[in-house]
CHARMM internal coordinates of N, CA and C (Angstrom, degrees):
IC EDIT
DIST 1 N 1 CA 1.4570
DIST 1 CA 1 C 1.5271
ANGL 1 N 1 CA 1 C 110.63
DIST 1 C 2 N 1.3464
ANGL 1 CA 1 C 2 N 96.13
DIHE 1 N 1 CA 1 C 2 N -43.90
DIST 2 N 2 CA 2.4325
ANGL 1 C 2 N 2 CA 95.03
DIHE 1 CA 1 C 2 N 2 CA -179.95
DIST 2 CA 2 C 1.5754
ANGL 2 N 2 CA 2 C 86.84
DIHE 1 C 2 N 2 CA 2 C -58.14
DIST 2 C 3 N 1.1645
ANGL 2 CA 2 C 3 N 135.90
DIHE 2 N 2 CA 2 C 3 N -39.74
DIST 3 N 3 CA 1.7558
ANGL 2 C 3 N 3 CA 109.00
DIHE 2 CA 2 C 3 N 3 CA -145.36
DIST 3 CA 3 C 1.5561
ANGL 3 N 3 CA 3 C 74.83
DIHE 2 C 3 N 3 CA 3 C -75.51
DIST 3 C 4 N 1.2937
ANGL 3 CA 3 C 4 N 141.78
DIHE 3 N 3 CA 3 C 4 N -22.15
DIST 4 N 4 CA 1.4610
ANGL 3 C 4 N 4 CA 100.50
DIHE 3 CA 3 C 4 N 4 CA -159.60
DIST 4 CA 4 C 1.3040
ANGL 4 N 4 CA 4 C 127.06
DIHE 3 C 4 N 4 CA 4 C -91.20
DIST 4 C 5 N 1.4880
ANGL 4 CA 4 C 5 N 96.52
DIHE 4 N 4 CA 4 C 5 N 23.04
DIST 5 N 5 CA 1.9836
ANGL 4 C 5 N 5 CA 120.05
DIHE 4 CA 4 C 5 N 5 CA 174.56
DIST 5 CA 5 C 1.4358
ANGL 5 N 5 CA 5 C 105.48
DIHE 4 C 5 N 5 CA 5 C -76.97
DIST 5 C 6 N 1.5822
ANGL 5 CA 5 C 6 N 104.43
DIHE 5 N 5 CA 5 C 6 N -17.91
DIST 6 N 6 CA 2.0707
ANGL 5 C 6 N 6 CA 97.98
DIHE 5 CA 5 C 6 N 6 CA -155.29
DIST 6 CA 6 C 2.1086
ANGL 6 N 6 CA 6 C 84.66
DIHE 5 C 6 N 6 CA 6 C -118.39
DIST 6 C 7 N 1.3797
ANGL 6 CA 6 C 7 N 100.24
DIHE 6 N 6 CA 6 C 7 N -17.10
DIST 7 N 7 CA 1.7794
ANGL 6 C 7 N 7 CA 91.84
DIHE 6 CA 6 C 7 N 7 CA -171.73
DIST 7 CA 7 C 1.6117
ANGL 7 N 7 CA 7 C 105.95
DIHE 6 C 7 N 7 CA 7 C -142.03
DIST 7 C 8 N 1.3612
ANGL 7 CA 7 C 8 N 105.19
DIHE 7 N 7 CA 7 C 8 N 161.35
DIST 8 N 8 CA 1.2841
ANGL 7 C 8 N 8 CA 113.83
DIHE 7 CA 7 C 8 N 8 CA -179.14
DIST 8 CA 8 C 1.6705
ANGL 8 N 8 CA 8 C 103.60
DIHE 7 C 8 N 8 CA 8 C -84.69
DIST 8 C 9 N 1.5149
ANGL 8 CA 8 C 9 N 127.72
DIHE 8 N 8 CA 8 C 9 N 164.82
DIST 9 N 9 CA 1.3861
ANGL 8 C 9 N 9 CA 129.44
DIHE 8 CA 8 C 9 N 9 CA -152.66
DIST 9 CA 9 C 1.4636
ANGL 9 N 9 CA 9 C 90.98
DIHE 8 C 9 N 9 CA 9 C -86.25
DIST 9 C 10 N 1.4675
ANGL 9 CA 9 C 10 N 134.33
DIHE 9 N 9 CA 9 C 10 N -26.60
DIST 10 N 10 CA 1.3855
ANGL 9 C 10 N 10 CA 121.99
DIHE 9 CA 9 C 10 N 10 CA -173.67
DIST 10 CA 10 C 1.7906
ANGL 10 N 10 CA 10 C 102.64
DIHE 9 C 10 N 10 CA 10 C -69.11
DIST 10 C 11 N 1.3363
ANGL 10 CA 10 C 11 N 119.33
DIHE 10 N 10 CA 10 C 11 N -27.63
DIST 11 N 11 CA 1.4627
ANGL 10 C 11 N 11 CA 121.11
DIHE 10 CA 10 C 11 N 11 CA 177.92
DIST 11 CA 11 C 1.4022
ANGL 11 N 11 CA 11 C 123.54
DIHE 10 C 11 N 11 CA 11 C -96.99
DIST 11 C 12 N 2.2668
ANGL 11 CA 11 C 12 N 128.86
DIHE 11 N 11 CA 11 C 12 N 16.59
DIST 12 N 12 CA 1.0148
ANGL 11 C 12 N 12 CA 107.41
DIHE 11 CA 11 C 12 N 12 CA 167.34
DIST 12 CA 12 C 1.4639
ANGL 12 N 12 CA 12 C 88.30
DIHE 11 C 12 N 12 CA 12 C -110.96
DIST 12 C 13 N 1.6529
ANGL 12 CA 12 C 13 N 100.59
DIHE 12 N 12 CA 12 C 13 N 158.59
DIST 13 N 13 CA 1.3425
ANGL 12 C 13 N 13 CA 129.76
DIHE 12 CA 12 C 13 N 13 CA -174.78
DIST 13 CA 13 C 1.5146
ANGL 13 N 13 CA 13 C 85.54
DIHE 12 C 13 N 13 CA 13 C -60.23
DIST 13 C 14 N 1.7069
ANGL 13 CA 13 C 14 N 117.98
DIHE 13 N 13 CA 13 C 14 N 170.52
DIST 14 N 14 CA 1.4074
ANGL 13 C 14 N 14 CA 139.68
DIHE 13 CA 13 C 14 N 14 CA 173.61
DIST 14 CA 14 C 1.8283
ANGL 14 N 14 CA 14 C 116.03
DIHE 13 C 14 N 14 CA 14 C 28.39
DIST 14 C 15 N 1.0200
ANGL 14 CA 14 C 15 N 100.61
DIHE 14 N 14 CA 14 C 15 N 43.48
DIST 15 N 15 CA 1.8414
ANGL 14 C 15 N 15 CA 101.48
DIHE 14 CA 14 C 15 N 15 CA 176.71
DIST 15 CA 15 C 1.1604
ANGL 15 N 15 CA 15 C 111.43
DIHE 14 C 15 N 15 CA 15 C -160.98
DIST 15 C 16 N 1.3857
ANGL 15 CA 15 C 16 N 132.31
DIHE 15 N 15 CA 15 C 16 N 129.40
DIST 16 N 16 CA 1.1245
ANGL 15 C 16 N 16 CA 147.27
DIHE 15 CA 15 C 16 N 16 CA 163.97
DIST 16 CA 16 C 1.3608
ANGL 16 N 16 CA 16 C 148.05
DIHE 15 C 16 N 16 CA 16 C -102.12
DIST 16 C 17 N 1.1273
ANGL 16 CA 16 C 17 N 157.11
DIHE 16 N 16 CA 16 C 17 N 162.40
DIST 17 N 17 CA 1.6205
ANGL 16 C 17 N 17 CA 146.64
DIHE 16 CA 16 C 17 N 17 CA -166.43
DIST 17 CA 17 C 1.9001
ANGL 17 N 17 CA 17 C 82.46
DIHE 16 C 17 N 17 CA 17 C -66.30
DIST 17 C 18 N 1.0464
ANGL 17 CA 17 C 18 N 129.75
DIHE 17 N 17 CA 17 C 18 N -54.04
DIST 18 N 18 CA 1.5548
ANGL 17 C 18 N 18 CA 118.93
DIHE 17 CA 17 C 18 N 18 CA -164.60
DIST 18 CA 18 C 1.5681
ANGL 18 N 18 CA 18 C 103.58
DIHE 17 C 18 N 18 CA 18 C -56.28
DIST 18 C 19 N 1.2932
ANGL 18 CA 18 C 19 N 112.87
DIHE 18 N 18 CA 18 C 19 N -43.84
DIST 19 N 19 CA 1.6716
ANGL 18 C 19 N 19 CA 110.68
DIHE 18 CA 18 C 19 N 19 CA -163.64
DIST 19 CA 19 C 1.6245
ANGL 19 N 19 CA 19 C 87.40
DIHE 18 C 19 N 19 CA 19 C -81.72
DIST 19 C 20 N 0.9022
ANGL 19 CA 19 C 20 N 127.67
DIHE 19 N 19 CA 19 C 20 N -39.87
DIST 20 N 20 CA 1.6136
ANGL 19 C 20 N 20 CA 105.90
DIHE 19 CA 19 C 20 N 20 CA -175.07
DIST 20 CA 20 C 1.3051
ANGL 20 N 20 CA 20 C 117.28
DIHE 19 C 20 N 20 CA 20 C -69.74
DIST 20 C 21 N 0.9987
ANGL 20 CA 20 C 21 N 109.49
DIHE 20 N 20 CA 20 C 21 N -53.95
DIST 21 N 21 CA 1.6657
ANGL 20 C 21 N 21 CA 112.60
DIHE 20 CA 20 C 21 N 21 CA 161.62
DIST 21 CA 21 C 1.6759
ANGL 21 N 21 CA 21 C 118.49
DIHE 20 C 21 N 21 CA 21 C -28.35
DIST 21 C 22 N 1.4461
ANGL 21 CA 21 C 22 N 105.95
DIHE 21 N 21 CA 21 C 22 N -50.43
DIST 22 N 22 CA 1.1978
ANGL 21 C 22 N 22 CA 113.28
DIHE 21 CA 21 C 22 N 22 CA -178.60
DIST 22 CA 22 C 1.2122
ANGL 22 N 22 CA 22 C 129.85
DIHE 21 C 22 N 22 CA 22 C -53.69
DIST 22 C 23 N 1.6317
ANGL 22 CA 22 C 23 N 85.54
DIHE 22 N 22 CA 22 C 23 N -43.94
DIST 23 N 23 CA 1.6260
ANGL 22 C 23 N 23 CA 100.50
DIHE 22 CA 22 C 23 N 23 CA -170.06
DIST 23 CA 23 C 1.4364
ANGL 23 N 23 CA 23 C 110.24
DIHE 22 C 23 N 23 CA 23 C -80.68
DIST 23 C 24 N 1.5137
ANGL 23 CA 23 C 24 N 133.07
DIHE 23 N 23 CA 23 C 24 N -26.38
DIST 24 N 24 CA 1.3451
ANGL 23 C 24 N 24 CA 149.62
DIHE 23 CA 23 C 24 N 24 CA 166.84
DIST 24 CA 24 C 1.6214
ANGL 24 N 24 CA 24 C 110.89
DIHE 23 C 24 N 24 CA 24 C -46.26
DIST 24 C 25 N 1.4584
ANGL 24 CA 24 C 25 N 103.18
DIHE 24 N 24 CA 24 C 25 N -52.15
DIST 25 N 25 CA 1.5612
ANGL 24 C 25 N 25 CA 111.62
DIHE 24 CA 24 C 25 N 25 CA -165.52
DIST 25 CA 25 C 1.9844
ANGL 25 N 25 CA 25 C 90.51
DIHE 24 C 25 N 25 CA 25 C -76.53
DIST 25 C 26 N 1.2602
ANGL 25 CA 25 C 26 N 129.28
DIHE 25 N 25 CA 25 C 26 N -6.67
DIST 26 N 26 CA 1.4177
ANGL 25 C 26 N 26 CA 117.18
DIHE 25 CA 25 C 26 N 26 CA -162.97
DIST 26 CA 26 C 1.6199
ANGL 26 N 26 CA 26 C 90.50
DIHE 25 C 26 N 26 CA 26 C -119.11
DIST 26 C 27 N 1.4785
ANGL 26 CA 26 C 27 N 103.62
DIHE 26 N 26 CA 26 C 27 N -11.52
DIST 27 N 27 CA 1.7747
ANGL 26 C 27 N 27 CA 89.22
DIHE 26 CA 26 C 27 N 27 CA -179.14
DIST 27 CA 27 C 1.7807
ANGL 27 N 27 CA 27 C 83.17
DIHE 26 C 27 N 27 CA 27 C -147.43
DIST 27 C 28 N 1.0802
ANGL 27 CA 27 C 28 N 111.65
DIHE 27 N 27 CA 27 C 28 N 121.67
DIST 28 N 28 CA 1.4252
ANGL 27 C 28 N 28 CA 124.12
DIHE 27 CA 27 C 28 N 28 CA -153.78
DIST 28 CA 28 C 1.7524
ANGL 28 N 28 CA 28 C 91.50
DIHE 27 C 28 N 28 CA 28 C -112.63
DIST 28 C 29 N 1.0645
ANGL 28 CA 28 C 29 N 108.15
DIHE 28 N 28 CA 28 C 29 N -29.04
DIST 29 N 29 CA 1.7442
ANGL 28 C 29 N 29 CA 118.88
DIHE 28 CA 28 C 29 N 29 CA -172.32
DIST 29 CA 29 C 1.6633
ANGL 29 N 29 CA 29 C 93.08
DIHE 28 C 29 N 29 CA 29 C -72.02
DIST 29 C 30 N 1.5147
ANGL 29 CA 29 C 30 N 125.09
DIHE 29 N 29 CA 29 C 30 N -39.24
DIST 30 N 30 CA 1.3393
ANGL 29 C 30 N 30 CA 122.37
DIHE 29 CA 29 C 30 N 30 CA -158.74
DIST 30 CA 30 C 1.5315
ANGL 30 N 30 CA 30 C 102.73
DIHE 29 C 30 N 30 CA 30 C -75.81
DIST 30 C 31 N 1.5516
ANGL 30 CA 30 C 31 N 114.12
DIHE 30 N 30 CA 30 C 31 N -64.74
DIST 31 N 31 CA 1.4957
ANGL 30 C 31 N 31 CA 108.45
DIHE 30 CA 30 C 31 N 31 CA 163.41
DIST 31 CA 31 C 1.5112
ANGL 31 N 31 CA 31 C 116.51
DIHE 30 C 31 N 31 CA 31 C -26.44
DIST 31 C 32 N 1.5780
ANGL 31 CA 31 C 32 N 144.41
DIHE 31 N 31 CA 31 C 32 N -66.00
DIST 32 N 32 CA 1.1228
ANGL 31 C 32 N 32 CA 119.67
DIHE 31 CA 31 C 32 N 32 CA 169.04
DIST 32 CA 32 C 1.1004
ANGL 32 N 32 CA 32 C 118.69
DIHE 31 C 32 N 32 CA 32 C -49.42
DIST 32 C 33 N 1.1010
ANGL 32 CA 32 C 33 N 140.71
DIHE 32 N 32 CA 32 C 33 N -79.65
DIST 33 N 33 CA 1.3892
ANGL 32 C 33 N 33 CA 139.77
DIHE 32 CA 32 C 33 N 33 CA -170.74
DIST 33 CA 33 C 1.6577
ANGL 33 N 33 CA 33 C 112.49
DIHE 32 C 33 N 33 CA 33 C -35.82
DIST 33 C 34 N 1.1781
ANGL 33 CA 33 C 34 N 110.54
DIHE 33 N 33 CA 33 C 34 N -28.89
DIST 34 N 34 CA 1.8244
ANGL 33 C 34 N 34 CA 113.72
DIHE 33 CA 33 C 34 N 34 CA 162.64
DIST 34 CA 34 C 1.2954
ANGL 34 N 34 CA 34 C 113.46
DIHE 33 C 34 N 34 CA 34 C -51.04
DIST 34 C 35 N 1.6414
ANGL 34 CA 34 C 35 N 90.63
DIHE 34 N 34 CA 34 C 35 N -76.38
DIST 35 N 35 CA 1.5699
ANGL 34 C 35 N 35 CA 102.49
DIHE 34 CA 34 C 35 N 35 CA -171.88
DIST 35 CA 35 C 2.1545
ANGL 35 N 35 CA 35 C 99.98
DIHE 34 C 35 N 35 CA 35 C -54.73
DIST 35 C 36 N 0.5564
ANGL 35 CA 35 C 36 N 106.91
DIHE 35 N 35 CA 35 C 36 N -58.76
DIST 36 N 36 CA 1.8349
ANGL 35 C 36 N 36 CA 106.18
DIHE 35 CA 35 C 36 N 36 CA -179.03
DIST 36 CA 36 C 1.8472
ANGL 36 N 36 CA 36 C 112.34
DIHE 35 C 36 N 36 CA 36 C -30.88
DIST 36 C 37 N 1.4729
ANGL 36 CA 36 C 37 N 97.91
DIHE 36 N 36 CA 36 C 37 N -43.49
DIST 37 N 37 CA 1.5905
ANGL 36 C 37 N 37 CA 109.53
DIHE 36 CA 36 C 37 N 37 CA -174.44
DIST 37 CA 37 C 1.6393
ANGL 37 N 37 CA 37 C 95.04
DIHE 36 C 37 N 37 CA 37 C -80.80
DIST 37 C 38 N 1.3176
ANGL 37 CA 37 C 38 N 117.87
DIHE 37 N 37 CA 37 C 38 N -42.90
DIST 38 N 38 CA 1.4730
ANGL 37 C 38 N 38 CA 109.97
DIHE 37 CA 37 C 38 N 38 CA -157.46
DIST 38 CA 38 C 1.8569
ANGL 38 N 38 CA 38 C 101.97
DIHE 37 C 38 N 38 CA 38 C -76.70
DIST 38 C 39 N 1.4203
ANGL 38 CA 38 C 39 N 107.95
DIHE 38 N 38 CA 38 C 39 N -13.01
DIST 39 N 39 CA 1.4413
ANGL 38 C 39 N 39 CA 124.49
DIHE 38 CA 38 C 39 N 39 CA -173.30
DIST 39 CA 39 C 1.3176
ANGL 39 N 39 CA 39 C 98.90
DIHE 38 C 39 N 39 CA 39 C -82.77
DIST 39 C 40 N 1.2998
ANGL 39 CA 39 C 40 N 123.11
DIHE 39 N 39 CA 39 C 40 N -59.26
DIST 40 N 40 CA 1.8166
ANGL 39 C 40 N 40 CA 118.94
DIHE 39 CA 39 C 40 N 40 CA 172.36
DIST 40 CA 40 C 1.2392
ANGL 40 N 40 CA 40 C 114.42
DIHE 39 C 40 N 40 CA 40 C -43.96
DIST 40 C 41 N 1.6056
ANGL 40 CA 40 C 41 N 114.71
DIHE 40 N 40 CA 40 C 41 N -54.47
DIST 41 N 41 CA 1.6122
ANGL 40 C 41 N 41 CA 118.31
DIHE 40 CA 40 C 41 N 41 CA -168.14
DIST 41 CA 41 C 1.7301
ANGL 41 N 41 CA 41 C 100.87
DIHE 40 C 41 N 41 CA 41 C -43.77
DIST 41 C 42 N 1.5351
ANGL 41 CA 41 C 42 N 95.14
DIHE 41 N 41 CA 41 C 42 N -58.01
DIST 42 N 42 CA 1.7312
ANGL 41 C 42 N 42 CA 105.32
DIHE 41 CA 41 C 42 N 42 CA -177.55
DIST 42 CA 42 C 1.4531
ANGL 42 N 42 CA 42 C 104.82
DIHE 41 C 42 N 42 CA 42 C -34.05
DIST 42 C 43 N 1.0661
ANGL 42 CA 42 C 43 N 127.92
DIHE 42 N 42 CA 42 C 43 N -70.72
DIST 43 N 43 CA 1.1599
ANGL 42 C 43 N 43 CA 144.34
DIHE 42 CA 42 C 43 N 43 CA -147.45
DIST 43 CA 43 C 1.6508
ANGL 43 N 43 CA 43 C 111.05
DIHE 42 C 43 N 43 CA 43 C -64.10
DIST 43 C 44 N 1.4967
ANGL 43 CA 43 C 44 N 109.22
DIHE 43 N 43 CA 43 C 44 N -33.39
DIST 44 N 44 CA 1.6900
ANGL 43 C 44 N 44 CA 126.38
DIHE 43 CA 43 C 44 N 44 CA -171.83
DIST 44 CA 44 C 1.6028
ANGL 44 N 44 CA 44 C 87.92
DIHE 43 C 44 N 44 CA 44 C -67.83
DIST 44 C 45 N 1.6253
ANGL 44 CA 44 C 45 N 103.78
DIHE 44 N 44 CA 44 C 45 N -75.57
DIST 45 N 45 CA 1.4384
ANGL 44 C 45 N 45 CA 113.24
DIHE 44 CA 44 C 45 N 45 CA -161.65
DIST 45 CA 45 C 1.5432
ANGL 45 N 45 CA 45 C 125.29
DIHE 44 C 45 N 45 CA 45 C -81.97
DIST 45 C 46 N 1.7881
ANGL 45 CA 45 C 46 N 115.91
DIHE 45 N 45 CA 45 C 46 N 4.68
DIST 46 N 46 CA 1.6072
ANGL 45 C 46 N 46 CA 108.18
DIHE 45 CA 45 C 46 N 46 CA 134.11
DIST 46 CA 46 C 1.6413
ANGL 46 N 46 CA 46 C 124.48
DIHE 45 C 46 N 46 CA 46 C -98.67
DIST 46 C 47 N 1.3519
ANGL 46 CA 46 C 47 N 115.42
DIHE 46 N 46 CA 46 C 47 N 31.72
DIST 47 N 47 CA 1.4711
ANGL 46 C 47 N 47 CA 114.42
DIHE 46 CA 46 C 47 N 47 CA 176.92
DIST 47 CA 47 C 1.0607
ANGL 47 N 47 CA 47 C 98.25
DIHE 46 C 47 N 47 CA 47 C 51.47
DIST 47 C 48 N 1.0023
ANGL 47 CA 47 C 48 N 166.02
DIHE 47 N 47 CA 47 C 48 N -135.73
DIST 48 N 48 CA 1.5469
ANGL 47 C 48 N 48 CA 146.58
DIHE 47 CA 47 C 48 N 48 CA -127.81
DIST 48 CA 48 C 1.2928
ANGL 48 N 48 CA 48 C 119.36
DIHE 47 C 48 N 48 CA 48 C 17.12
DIST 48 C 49 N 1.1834
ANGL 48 CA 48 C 49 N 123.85
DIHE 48 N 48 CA 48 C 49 N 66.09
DIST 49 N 49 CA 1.3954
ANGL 48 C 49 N 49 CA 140.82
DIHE 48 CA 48 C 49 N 49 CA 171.01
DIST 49 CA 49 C 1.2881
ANGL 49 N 49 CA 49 C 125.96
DIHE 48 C 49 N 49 CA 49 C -72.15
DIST 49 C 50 N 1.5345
ANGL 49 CA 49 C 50 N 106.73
DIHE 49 N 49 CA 49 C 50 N -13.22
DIST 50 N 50 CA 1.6031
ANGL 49 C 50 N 50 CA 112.08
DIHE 49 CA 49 C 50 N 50 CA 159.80
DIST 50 CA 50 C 1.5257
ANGL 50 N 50 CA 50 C 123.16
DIHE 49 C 50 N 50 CA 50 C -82.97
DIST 50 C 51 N 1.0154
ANGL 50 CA 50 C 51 N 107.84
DIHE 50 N 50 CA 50 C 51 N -19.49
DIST 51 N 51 CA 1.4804
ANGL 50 C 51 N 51 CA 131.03
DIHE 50 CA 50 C 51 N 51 CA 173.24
DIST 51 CA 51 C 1.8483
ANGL 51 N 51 CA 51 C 105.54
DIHE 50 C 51 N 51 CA 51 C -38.85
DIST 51 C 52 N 1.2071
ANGL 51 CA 51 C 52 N 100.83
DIHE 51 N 51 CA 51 C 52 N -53.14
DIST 52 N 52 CA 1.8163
ANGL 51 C 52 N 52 CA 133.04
DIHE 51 CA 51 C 52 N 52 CA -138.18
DIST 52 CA 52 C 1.4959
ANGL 52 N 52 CA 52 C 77.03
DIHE 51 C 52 N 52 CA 52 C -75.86
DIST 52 C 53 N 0.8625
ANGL 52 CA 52 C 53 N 143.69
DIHE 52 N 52 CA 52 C 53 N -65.77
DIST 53 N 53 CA 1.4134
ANGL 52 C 53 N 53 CA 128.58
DIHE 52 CA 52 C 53 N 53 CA -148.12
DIST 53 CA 53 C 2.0772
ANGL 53 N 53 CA 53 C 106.23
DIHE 52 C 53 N 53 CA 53 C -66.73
DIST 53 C 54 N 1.0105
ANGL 53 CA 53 C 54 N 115.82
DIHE 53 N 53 CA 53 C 54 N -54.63
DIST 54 N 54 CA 1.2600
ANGL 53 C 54 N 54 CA 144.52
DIHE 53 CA 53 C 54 N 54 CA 154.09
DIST 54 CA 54 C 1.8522
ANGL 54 N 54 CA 54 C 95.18
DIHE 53 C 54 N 54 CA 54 C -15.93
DIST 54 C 55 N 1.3054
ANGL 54 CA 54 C 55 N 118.48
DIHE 54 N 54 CA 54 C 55 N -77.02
DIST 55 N 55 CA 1.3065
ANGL 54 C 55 N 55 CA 128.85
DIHE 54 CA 54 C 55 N 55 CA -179.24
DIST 55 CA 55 C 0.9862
ANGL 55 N 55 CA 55 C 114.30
DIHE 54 C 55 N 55 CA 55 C -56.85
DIST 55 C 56 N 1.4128
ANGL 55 CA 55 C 56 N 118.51
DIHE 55 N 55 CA 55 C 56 N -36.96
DIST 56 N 56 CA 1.8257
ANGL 55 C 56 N 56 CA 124.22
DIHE 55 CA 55 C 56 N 56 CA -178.58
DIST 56 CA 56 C 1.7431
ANGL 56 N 56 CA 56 C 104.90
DIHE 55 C 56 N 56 CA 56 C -70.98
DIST 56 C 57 N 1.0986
ANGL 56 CA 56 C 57 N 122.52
DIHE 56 N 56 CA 56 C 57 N -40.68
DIST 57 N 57 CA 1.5643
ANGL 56 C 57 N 57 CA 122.47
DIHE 56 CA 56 C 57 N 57 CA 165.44
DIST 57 CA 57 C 1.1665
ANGL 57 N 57 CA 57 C 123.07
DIHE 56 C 57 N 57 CA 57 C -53.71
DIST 57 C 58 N 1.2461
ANGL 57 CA 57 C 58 N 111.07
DIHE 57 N 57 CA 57 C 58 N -47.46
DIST 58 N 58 CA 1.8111
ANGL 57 C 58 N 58 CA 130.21
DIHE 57 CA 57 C 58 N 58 CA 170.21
DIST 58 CA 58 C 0.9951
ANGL 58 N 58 CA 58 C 101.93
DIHE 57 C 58 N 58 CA 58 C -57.06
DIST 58 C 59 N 1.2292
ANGL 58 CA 58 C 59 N 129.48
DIHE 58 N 58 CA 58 C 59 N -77.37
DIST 59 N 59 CA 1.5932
ANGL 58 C 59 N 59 CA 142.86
DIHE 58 CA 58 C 59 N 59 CA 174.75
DIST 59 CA 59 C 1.8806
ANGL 59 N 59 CA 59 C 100.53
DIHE 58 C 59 N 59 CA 59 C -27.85
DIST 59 C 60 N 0.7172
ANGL 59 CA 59 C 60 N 108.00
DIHE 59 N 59 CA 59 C 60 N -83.58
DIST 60 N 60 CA 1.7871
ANGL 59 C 60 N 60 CA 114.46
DIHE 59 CA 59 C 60 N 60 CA -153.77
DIST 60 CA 60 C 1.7833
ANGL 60 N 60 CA 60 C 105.67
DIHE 59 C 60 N 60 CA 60 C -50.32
DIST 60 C 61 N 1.8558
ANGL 60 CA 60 C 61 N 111.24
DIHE 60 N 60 CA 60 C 61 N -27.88
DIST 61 N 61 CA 1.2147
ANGL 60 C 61 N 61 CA 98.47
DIHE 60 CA 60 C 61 N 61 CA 179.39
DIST 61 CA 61 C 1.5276
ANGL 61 N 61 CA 61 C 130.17
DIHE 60 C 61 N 61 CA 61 C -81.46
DIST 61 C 62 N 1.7139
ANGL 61 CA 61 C 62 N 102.17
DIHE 61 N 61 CA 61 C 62 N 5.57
DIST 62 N 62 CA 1.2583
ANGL 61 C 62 N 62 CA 120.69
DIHE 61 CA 61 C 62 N 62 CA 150.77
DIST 62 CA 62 C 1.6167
ANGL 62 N 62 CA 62 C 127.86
DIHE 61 C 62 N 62 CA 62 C -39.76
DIST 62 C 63 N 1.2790
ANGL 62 CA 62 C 63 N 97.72
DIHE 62 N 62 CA 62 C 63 N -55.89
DIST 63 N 63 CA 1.7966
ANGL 62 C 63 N 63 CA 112.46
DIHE 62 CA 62 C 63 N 63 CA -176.32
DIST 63 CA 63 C 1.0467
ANGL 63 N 63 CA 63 C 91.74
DIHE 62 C 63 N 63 CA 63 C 81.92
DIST 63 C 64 N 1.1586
ANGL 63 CA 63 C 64 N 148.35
DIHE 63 N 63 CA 63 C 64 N 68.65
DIST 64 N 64 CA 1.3789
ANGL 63 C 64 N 64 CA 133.52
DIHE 63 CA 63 C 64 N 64 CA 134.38
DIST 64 CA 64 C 1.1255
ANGL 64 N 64 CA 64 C 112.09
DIHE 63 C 64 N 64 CA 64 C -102.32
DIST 64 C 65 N 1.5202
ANGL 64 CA 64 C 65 N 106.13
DIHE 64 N 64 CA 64 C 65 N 136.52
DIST 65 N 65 CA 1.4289
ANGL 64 C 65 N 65 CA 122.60
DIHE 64 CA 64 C 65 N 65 CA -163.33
DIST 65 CA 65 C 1.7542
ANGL 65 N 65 CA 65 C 105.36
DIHE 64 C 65 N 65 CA 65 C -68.04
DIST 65 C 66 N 1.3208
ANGL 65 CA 65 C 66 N 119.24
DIHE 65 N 65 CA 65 C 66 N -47.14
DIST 66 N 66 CA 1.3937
ANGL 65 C 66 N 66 CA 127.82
DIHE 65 CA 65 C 66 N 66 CA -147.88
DIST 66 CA 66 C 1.3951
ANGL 66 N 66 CA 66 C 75.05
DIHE 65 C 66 N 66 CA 66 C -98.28
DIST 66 C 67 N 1.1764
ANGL 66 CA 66 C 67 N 168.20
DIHE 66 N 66 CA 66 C 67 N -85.46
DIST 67 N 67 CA 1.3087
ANGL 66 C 67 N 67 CA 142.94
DIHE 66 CA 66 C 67 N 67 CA -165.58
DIST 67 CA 67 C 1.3313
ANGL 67 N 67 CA 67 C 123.94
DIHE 66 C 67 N 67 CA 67 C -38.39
DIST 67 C 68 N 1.6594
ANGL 67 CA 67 C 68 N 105.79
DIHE 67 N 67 CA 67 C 68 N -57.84
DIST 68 N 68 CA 1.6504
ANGL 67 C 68 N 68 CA 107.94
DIHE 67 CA 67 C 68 N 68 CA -166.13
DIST 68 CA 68 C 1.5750
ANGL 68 N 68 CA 68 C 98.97
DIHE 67 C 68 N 68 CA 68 C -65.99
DIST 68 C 69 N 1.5078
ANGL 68 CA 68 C 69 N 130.00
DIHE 68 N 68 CA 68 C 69 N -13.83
DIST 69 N 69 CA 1.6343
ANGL 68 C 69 N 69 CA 121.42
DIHE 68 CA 68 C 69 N 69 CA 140.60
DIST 69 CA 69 C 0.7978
ANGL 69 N 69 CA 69 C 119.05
DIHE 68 C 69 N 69 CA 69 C -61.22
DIST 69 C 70 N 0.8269
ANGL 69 CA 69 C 70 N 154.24
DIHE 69 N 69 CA 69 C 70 N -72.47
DIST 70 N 70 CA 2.0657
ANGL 69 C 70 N 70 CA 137.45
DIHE 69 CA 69 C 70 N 70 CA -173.94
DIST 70 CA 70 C 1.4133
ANGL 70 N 70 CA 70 C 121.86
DIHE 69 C 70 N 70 CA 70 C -48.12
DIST 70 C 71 N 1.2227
ANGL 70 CA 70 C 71 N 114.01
DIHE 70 N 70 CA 70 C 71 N -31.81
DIST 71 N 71 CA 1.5547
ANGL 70 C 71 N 71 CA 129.99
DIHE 70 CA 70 C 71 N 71 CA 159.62
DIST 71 CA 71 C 1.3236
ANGL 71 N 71 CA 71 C 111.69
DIHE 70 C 71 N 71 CA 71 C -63.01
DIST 71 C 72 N 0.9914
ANGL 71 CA 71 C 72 N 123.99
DIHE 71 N 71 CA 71 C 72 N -49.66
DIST 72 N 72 CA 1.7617
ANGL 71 C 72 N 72 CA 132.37
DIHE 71 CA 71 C 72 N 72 CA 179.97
DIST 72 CA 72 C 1.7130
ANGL 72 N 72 CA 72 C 116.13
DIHE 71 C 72 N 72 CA 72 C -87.07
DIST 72 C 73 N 1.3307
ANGL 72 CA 72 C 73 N 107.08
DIHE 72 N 72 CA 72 C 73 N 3.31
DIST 73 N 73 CA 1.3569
ANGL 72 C 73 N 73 CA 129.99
DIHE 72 CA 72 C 73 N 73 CA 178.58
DIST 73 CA 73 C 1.7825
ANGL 73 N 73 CA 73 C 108.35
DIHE 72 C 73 N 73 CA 73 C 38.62
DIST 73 C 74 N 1.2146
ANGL 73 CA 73 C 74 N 102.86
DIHE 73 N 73 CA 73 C 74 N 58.29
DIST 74 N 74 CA 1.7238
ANGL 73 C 74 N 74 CA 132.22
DIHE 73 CA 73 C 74 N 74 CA 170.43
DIST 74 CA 74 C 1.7201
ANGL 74 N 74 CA 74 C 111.81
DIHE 73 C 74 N 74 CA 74 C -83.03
END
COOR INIT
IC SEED 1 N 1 CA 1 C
IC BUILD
């Protein structure tokens, strides 16, 4: 699941649209937290820096602990 922060699923070794899928529909928390990370990355490396605040609201009403730390710079 980390490699798929740095690559798209057709380019990490041993995983596929089925196993990700799979694993999404069995851990439903991870798919958000994907899409959330893969939404920041977006956001860093097209500058869209107005974006970020917007996401940080979105983001935090998640409750995730280990995010809403990095956001809160904990």
């Amino acid at each position: 699941m980390i490699s798929l922060l740095y690559k798209e699923i057709d380019d990490v070794k041993n995983i596929t649209k089925e196993i990700f899928d799979k694993v999404i529909e069995l851990f439903p928390k991870a798919g958000t937290i994907y899409e959330m990370l893969k939404e920041f990355k977006n956001i860093m490396f097209s500058k869209h820096v107005e974006k970020l605040d917007d996401w940080i609201l979105r983001t935090q009403k998640l409750n995730i602990q280990e995010i809403n730390s990095f956001i809160n710079r904990n």
